[in-house]
C-alpha positions in Angstrom: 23.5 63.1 98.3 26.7 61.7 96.3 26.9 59.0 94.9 29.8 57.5 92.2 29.2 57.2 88.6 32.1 54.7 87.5 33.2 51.8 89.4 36.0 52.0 91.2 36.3 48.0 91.5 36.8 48.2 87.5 39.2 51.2 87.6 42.7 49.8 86.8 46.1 51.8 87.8 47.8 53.5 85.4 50.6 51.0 85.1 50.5 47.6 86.8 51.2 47.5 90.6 53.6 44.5 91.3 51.5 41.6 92.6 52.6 39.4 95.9 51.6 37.1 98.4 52.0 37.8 102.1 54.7 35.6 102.4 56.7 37.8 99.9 55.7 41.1 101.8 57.9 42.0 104.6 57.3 45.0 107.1 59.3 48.0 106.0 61.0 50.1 108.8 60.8 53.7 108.7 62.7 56.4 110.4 61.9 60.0 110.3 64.2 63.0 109.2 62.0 66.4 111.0 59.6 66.7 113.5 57.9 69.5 112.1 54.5 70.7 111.9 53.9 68.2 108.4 55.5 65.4 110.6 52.8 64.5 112.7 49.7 63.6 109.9 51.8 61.3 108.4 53.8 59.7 111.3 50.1 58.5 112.1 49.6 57.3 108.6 53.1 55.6 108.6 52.1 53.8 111.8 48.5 52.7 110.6 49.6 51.6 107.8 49.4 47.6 107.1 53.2 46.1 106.7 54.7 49.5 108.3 56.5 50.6 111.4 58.6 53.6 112.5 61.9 52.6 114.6 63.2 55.9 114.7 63.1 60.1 115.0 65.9 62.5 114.0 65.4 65.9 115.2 68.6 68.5 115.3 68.1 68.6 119.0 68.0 65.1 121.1 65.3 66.8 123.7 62.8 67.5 120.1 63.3 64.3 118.6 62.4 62.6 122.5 59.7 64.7 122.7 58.2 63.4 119.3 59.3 60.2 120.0 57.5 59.5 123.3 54.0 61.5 121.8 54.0 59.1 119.2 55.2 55.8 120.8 58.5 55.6 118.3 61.1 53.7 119.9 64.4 56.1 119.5 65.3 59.1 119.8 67.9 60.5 117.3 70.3 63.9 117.6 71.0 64.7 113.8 70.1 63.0 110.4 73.1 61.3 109.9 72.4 58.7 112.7 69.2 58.3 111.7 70.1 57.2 108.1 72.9 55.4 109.4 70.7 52.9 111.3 70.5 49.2 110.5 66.8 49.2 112.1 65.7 51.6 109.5 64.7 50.5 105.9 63.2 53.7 104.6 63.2 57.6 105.5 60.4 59.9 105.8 62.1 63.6 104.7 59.9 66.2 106.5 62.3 68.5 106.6 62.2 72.5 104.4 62.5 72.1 100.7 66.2 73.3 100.9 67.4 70.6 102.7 65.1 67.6 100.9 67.8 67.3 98.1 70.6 67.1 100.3 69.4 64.7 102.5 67.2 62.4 100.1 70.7 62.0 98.5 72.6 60.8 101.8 69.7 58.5 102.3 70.0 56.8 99.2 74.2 56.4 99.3 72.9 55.1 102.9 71.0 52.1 101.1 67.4 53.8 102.4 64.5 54.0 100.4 62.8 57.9 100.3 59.6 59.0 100.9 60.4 63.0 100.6 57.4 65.9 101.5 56.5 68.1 98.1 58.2 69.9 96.6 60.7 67.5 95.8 63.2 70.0 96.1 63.9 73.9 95.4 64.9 73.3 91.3 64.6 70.9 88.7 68.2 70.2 88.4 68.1 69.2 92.4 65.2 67.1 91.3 67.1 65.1 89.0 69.8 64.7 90.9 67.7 63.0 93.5 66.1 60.7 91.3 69.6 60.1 89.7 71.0 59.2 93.3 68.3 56.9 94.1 68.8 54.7 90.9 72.3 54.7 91.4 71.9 53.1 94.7 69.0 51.2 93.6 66.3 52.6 96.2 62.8 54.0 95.5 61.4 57.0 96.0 58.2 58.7 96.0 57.2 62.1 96.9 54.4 62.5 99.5 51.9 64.0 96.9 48.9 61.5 98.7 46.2 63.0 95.9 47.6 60.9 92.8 47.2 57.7 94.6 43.8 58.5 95.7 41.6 55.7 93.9 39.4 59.2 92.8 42.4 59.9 90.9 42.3 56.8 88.8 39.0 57.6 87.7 40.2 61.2 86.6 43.4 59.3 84.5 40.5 57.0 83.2 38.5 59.8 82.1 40.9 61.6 80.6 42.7 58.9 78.5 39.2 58.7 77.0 36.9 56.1 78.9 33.3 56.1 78.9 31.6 57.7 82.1 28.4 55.8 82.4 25.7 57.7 84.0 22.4 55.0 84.0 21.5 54.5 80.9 23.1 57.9 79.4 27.2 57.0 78.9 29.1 60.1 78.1 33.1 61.4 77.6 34.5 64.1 77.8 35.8 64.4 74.8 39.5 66.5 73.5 40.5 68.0 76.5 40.4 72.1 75.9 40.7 73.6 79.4 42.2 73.1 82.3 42.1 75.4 85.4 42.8 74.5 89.2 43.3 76.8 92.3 44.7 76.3 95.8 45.2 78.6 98.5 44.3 79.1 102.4 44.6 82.6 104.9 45.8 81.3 108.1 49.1 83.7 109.9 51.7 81.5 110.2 53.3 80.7 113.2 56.8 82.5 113.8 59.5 80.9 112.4 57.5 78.9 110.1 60.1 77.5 106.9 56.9 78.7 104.2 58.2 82.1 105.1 61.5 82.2 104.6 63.0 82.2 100.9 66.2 80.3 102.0 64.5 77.6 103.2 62.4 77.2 100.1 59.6 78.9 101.1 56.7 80.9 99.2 53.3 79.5 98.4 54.6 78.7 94.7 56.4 75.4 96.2 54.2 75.0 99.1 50.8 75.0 97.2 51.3 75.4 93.8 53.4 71.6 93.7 49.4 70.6 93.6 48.0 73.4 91.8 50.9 72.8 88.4 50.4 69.2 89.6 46.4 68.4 88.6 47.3 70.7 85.1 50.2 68.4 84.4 48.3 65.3 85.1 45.6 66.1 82.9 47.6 67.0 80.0 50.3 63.9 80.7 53.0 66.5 79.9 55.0 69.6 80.0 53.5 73.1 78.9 54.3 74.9 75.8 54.3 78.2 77.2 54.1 79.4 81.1 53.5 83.2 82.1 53.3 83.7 85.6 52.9 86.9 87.9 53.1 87.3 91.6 52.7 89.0 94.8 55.2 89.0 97.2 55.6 89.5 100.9 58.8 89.1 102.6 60.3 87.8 99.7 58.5 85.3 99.3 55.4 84.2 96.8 51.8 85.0 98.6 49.7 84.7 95.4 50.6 83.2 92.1 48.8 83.5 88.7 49.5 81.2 85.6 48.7 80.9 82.3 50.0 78.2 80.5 49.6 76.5 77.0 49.9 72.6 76.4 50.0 70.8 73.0 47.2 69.9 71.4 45.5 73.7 71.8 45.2 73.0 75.4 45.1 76.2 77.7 45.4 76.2 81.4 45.6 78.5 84.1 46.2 77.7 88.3 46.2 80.2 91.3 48.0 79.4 94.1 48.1 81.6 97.9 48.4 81.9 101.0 46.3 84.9 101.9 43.2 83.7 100.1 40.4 81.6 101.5 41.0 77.9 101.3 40.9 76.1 97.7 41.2 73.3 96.8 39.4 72.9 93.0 40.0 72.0 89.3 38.0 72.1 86.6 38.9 70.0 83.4 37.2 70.8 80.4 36.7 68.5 77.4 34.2 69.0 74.3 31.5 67.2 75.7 31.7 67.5 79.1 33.7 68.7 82.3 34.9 67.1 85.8 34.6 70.0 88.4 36.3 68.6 91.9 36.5 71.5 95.0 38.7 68.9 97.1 41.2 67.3 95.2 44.2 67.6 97.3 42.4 66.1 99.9 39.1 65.4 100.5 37.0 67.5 103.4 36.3 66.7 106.9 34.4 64.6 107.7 32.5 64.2 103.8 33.6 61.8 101.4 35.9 62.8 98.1 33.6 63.9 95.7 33.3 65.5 92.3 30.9 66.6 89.7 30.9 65.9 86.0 28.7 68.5 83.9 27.4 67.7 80.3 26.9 70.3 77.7 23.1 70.3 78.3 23.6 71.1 81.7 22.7 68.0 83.7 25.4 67.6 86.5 26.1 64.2 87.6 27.7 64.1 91.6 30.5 61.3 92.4 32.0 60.6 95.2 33.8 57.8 96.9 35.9 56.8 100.0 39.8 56.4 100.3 42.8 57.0 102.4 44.6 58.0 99.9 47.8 58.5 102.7 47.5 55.0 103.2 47.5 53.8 99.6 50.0 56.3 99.0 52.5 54.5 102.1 51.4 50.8 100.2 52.4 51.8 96.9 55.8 52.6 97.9 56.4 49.5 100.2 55.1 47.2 97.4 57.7 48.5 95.2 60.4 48.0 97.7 59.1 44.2 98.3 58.7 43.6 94.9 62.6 44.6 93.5 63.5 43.1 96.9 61.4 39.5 95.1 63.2 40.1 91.4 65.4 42.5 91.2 64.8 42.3 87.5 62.6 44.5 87.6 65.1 47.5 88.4 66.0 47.3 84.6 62.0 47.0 83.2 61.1 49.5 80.6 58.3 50.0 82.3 58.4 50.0 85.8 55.2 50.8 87.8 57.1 53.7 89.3 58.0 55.5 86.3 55.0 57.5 86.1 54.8 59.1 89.7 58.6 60.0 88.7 57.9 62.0 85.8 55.0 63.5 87.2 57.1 64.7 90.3 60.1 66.0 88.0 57.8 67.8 85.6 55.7 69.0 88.1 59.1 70.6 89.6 60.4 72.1 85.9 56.2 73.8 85.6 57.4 76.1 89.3 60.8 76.8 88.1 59.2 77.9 84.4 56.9 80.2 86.4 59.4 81.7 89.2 61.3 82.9 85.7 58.1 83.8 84.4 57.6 86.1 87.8 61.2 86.9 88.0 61.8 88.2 84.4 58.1 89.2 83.7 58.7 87.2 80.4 57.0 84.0 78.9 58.9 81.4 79.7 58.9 78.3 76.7 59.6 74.6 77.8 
């Protein structure tokens, strides 16, 4: 049986969340670029989400995006992005679409005055990363990739950990200590379905961007930063990545290494090792059926100490982003704050984006790549 070993009531975010009161909260309006195979988890999660409603479905075909639209109980219809963006009934977009077409249209959303929630990767390349996040701020919208894990309230405990907090156990309180390690692995076999983007390289496909946005992701977060050092190898089928190996080096004599694929048995793991003690997850990117999220933390001496608690991480995920739209929407002071609460998730997505593109080289070249 699992059971937690910090509280979660006492966990704190990384950076404040901007606090309101119902009567400053207004329901956000979503429409939906893609009615893909990612499209219909969190259409449901848009829709169950407190303060949230989708008005709309763009599809490149009228009969698709009806289709979606009358399965899911969304109101219209639409034949091509460009009206669904265009909409005054739509506040924020939902970017389901292949990773070659999130920068171009997460761009058009923002010059449309839409906020952005846009499926990992971000984008194909770190410069189309940064040109997104450049767009966005221009027009003054947020964004947010759909990377649910990092707003899982599990996840908070991790940061908490790692920035050096006691985990209290009973009477026996332990850290972890200098982080040393870092390793994480992701992967599932399951033959895709024809026609499926994952396999085509044009369309940004490859289990690199697919899988190893989380696997680069957890190392990232743990270490708060870029790698020193990436060396990656690959196999390839089709021309695209089915297996990726990484070794990486972080400051601070931090070494890290990730696996990502999509002919391996499913995955979903980290280990983070500090002096005194590790945190071993197997379901980090999202928790199992029907078991709660759960983790392990294992002392020097041995003893292993289970954790686990419950979360819809989607959910919080969806909240986040709306309370940042309410909140500029109440001061729009807060546009210009040196620290805004969304600063972080930024920087994790761009980074996260620069560790692929460091290890594509890596594969491409079969040199070390340095940051």
């Amino acid at each position: 049986m699992f059971h937690p070993i910090y509280s979660l009531a006492t966990t704190e975010p990384l950076q404040p969340e901007p606090t309101l009161t119902e009567d400053e909260r207004r329901p956000i309006r979503f429409g939906i670029l893609g009615t893909g195979r990612i499209t219909r988890r969190l259409v449901a999660d848009l829709q169950s989400t407190p303060g949230v409603s989708v008005t709309a479905i763009a599809s490149r075909t009228s009969e698709r995006a009806r289709w979606y639209a009358d399965s899911y109980g969304i109101a219209h219809a639409v034949s091509g992005y460009a009206e669904l963006i265009a909409r005054d009934d739509v506040d924020a977009v939902y970017v389901a679409l292949p990773p070659s077409l999130h920068a171009e249209w997460m761009i058009a959303s923002a010059a449309a005055g839409k906020h952005v929630l846009c499926e990992k990767p971000l984008a194909t390349t770190s410069q189309a990363t940064q040109e997104m996040s450049d767009a966005c701020a221009k027009a003054r919208v947020h964004w947010l990739d759909a990377t649910a894990w990092l707003h899982h309230d599990r996840t908070d405990m991790f940061r908490q950990w790692l920035s050096g907090a006691t985990v209290p156990q009973g009477e026996a309180d332990f850290r972890l200590g200098s982080l040393r390690h870092v390793s994480s692995a992701v992967s599932f076999f399951n033959p895709f379905q024809s026609g499926d983007h994952r396999q085509d390289a044009a369309l940004g496909g490859g289990c690199l961007l697919d899988l190893g946005w989380y696997a680069a992701g957890i190392l990232r977060l743990a270490n708060d930063g870029l790698p020193i050092t990436v060396n990656a190898q690959s196999v390839m089928r089709d021309g695209v990545p089915y297996r990726v190996t990484a070794i990486m080096n972080f400051p601070n004599d931090v070494s890290a290494t990730m696996s990502c694929a999509f002919d391996t048995a499913t995955r979903k793991w980290f280990e983070i090792a500090g002096e005194e003690a590790s945190i071993v997850c197997d379901d980090f990117t999202r928790p199992w059926p029907d078991k709660p999220a759960r983790g392990w933390v294992h002392e020097a001496s041995g003893k292993v100490h289970p954790f686990s608690c419950e979360c819809h991480q989607e959910h919080n995920m969806i909240s986040r982003l709306v309370g940042w739209i309410n909140a500029t929407e109440q001061d729009e002071q807060l546009w210009d704050s040196p620290s805004p609460p969304w600063q972080a998730y930024h920087r994790q997505a761009l980074e996260t984006q620069r560790m692929l593109e460091a290890m594509e080289t890596s594969m491409t070249t079969g040199q070390t790549v340095t940051l």
